[in-house]
N, C-alpha and C positions, 0 to 999 in steps of 0.2 A: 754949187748953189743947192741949197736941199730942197726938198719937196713943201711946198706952203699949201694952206688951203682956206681959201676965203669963204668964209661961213655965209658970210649975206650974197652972195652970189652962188655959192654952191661949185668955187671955182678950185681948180688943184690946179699949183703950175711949178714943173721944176725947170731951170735952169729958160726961166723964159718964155719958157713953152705952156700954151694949155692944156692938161692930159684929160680926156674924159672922164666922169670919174664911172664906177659899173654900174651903176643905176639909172644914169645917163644913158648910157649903150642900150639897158634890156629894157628902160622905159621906152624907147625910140622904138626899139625893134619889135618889141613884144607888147605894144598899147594898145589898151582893149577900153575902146571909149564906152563911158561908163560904169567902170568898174571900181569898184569899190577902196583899192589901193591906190587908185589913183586921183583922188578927191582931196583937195585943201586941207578939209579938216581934219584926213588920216594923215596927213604929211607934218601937219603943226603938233597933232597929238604924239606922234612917232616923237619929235622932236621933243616934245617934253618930256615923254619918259624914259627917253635917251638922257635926258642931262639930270634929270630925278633918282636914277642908278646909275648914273658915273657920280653923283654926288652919295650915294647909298655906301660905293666901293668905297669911295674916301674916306667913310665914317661920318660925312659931314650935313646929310639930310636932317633937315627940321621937319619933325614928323606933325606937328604942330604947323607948320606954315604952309606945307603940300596943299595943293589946290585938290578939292575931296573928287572931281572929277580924276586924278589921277592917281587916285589912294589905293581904287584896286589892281590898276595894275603892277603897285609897284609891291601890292601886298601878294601879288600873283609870281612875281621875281622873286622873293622873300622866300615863299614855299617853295617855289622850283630849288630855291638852295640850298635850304636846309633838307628836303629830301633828299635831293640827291647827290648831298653831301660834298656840292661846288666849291671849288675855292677862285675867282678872278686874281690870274695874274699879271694881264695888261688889257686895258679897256681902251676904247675910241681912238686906237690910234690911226693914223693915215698914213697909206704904204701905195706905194707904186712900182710899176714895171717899166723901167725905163726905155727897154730894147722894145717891146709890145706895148707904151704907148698907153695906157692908160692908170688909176689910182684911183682910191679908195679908202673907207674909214672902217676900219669893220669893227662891232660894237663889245663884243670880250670873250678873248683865249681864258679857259681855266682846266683846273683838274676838277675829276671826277671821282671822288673816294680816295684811298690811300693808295693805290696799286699804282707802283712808280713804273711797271708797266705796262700799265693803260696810257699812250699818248695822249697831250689835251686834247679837250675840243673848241673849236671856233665858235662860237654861238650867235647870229645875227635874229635880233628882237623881233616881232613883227606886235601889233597891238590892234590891228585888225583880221581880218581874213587873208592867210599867208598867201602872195600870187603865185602864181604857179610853177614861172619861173625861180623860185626863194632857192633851189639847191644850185642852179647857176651863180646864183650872186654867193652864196657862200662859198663856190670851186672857185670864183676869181678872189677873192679876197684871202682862200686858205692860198692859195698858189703865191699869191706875194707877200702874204704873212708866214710863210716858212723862214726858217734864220739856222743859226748853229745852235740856239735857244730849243728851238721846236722844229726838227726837221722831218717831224711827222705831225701831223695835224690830224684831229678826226671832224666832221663839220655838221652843224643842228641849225635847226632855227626852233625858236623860243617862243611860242604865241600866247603872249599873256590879252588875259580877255578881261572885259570890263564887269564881268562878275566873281572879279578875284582867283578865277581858275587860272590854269597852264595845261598846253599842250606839247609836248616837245617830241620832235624827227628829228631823229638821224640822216644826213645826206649821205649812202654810200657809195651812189652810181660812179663812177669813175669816170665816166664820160662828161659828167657836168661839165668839168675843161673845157676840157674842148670843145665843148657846145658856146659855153662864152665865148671862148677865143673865136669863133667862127661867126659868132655877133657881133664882136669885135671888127673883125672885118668883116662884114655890111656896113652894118655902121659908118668906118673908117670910108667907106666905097660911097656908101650915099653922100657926106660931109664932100667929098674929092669930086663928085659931080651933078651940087646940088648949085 
């Protein structure tokens, strides 16, 4: 049975099972009440500018119909790619770790200029103040978005900002992993004797 993911719930379940997904794990573990990435209105905005550039990739944005509240970050996406001379080669997909239990959506693999090789990188969005935690969530999501495709992955996150800027990090710590994996099980340990 393959991996599903139920959008209005925020649910991933393969073969039956509910897997958490990673945002679920580092919000639980790492919630910093009051903060900023964790408010409604950064979570619905996220959401729209998530489906405003998967709709961008497909060619298929009406730039004309964009809610002007989302116009600069998508015009903030726009410059990060044509700088840096991005190309997206798979967007929003959801991937999971079946032995380790948990899955995810991660927001788009692409190349970086022409240098076949440079591996891609992972790029997970943020549209407000990136949390702290942001290179953890990009080591779970490169770890399960590895294939025979991309068996190297390099991993950023993308902070487009509502004055049309961009800032972008490279995540190279190597340890990120394992850092998840280890909130992973918390996580998994508080659920098991809550």
């Amino acid at each position: 049975m393959p991996l599903t993911f139920d959008d209005s719930s925020h649910t991933y379940t393969l073969d039956g099972a509910v897997l958490p997904s990673v945002t679920q794990v580092l919000n639980d573990i790492f919630y910093t009440p009051g903060a900023e990435w964790f408010t409604e209105e950064a979570r619905l905005r996220g959401s729209y500018v998530h489906a405003a550039i998967a709709l961008d990739h497909e060619g298929a944005l009406d730039d004309d119909t964009l809610d002007p509240a989302l116009a600069p970050y998508v015009a903030a996406w726009r410059a990060f790619k044509r700088e840096s001379d991005f190309r997206p080669l798979a967007w929003e997909q959801a991937v999971c770790d079946p032995a380790r239990g948990y899955a995810g959506t991660y927001d788009v693999i692409g190349q970086m200029g022409d240098n076949p090789l440079v591996p891609p990188v992972l790029i997970d969005y943020k549209t407000g103040t990136p949390p702290p935690y942001a290179a953890l969530q990009t080591g779970a999501y490169a770890r399960i978005a590895k294939s025979d495709r991309w068996p190297t992955l390099r991993r950023a996150e993308l902070w487009l900002r509502p004055d049309g800027t961009y800032r972008f990090t490279l995540h190279t710590d190597r340890a990120d992993e394992r850092v998840f994996l280890s909130a992973l099980e918390v996580f998994s340990w508080k659920k098991a004797h809550s």
